[in-house]
C-alpha positions in Angstrom: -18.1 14.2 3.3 -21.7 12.8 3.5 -22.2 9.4 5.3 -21.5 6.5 2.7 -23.7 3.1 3.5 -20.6 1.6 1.5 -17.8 3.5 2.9 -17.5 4.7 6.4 -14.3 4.6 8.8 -15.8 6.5 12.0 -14.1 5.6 15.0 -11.7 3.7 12.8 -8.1 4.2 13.3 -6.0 2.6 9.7 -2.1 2.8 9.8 -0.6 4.5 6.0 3.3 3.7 5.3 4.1 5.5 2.5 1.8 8.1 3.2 4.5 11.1 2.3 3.4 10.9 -1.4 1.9 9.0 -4.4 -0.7 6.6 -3.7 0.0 6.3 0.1 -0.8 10.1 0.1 -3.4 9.6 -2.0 -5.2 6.6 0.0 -4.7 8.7 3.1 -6.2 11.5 2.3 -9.5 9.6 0.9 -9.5 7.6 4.2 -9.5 11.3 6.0 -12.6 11.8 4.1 -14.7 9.2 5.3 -13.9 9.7 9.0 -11.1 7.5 9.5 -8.3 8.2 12.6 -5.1 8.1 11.0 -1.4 6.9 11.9 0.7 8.0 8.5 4.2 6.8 8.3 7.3 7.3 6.2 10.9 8.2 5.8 10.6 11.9 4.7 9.2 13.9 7.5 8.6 17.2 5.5 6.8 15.2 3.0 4.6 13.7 6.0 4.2 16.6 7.2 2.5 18.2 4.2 0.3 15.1 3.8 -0.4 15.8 7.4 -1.5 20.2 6.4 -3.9 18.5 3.9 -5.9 16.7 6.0 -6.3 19.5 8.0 -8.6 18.9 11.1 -8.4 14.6 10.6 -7.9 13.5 13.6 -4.0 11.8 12.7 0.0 11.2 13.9 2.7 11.6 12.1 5.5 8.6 12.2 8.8 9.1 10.6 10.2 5.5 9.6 12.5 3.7 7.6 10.9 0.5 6.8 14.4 -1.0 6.0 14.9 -1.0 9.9 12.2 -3.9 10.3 13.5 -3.9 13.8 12.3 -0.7 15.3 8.4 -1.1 13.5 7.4 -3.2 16.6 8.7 -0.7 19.2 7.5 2.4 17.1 4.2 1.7 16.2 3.5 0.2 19.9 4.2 3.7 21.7 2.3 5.2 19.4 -0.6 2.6 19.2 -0.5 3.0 23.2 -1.8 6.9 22.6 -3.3 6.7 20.1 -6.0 3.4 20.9 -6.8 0.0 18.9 -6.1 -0.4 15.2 -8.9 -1.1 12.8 -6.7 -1.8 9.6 -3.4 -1.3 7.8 -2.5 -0.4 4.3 0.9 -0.9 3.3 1.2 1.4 0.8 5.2 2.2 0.8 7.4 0.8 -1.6 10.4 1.3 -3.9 11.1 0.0 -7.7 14.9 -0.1 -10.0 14.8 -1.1 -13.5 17.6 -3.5 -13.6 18.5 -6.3 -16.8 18.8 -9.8 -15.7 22.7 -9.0 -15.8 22.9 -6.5 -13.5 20.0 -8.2 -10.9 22.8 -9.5 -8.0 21.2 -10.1 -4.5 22.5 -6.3 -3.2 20.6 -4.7 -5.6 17.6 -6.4 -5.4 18.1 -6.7 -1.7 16.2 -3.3 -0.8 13.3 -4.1 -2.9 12.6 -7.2 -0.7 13.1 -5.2 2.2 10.6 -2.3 1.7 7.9 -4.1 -0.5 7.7 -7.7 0.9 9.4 -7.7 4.4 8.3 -4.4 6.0 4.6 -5.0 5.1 5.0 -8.5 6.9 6.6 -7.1 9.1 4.0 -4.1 9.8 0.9 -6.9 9.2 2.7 -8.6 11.9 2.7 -5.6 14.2 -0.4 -4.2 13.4 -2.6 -7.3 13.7 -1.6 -8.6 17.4 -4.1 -9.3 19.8 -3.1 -6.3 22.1 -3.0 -4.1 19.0 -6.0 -4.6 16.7 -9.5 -4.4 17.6 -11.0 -6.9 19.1 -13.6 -7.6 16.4 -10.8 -7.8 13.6 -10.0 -5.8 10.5 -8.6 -4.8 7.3 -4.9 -4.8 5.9 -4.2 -4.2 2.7 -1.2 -4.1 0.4 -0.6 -2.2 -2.4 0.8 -4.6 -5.1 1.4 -3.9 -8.8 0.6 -5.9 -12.3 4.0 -6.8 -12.5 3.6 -9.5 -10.1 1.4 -10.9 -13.0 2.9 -9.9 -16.1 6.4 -10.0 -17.2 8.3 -7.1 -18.2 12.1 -6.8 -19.6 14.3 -5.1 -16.2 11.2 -5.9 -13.5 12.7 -9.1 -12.3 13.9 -7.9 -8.8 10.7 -6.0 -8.4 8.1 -8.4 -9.9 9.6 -10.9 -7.7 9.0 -8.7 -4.9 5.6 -8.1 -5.3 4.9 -11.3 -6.5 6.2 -12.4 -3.3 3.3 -10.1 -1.6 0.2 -10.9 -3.1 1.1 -14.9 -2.3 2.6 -13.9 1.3 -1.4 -11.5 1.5 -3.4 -14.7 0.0 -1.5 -17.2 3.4 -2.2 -14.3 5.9 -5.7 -14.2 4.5 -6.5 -17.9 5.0 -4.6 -17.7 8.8 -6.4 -14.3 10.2 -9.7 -15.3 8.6 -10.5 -17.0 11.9 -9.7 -13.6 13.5 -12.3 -11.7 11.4 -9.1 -10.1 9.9 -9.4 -9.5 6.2 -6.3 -9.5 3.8 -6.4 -8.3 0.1 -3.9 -6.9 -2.5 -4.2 -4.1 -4.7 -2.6 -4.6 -7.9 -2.7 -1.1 -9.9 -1.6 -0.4 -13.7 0.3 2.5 -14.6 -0.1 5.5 -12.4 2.0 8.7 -13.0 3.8 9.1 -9.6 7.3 10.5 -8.8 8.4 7.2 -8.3 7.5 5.6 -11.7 8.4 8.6 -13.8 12.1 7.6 -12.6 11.0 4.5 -13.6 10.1 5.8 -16.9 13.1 8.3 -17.2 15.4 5.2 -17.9 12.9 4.2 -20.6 12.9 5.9 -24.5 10.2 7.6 -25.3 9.1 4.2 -28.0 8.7 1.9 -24.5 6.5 5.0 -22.6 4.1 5.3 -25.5 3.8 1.5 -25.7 3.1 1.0 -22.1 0.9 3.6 -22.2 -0.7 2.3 -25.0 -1.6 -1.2 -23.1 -3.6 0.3 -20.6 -7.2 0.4 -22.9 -8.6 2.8 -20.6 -5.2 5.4 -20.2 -3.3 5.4 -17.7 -4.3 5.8 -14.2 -4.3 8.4 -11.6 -3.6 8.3 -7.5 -7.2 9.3 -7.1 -8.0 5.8 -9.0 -6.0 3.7 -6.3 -6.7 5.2 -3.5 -11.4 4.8 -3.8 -10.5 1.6 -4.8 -8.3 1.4 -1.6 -10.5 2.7 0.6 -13.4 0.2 -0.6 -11.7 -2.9 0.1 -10.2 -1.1 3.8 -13.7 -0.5 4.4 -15.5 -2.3 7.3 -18.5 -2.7 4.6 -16.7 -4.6 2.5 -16.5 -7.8 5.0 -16.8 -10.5 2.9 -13.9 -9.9 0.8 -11.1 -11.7 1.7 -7.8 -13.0 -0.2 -8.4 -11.3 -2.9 -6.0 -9.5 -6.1 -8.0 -6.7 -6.9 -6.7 -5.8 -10.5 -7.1 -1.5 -11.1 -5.0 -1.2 -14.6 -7.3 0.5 -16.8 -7.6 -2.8 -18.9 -3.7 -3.4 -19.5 -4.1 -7.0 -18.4 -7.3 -7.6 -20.6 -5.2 -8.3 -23.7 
């Protein structure tokens, strides 16, 4: 791709959890693009590996992980760091979601929705932005939130909670790392037709689709959507932008 004066990663390295599909894969791949070094991780290997095929001669490493594990992120990502050289940023792009009423929301259901969304990405953040890890002259992390951490919706509690929990946990890391040179933002996207949310939307009738749908002004939104918007606030241009909520919902919370 053509040098960007807006967006350019070269010589950049930017760790990818949930880069095996959806918007991880998505925000990879458009990282790829504009020269950045790549460490993707996730729990499905195969999937990995075919987000690894597509960006084809990206310089990149492949991490299988289970995020629930919070314990083996620090040893993990530190052998592999140790190859593969400093870190520039981090987008924590894995998470998981469950429709579940307020009846059926007990702590070991909602458990592995804290785990994967909130406690892995501090986790990773934690890893990731070390002296011995991250560049010396600071960087980006970024965390890919949702509008349900600002809008209610009936059987979101456990994961609105979740990701409400992030984009207050991204504003406090934002205000400590600032000193650092270390950026921190959220990205809170709208509807976007993945695999994951059309299990979310398989529980739904076909009445509560359309009027989701319907809320988004602009239609609903694709991974291609997420990820430039992604890959602008990752971007080493974009250095005055800090603890920030960057709302991408097609107009859904206009209304």
């Amino acid at each position: 791709m053509p040098a960007n004066p807006l967006v350019d990663f070269q010589g950049k390295t930017v760790v990818v959890s949930g880069a095996s599909s959806g918007i991880g894969r998505a925000i990879a791949l458009m990282l790829g693009k504009y020269g950045a070094k790549l460490i993707l991780t996730g729990r499905d290997m195969k999937r990995l590996e075919e987000t690894s095929r597509n960006l084809g001669s990206v310089e990149h490493r492949v991490v299988p992980m289970d995020l629930a594990q919070q314990e083996t992120i620090l040893p993990t990502m530190k052998k592999v760091i140790k190859e593969f050289g400093p870190v520039y940023g981090l987008c924590h792009a894995a998470g998981n979601v469950e429709t579940l009423p307020l009846s059926a929301t007990v702590a070991d259901r909602i458990r592995p929705l804290i785990e994967v969304n909130l406690l892995a990405g501090i986790e990773l953040a934690r890893v990731i932005c070390r002296r011995d890890v991250m560049e010396p002259g600071g960087g980006s992390v970024l965390f890919i939130s949702s509008i349900y951490a600002i809008v209610g919706k009936p059987g979101q509690i456990g994961y609105s909670a979740a990701k409400g929990a992030v984009t207050s946990a991204a504003r406090a890391m934002a205000v400590e790392l600032a000193q650092r040179k270390i950026r921190v933002n959220v990205l809170s996207p709208g509807l976007v037709h993945t695999e994951m949310t059309r299990k979310v939307m398989a529980v739904l009738t076909e009445e509560q689709v359309k009027e989701i749908e319907k809320g988004h002004l602009l239609g609903t939104g694709t991974t291609g959507d997420v990820a430039r918007a992604a890959v602008f606030l990752l971007a080493p241009q974009s250095s005055w932008i800090t603890g920030t909520d960057f709302v991408i919902d097609g107009g859904y919370t206009a209304r």
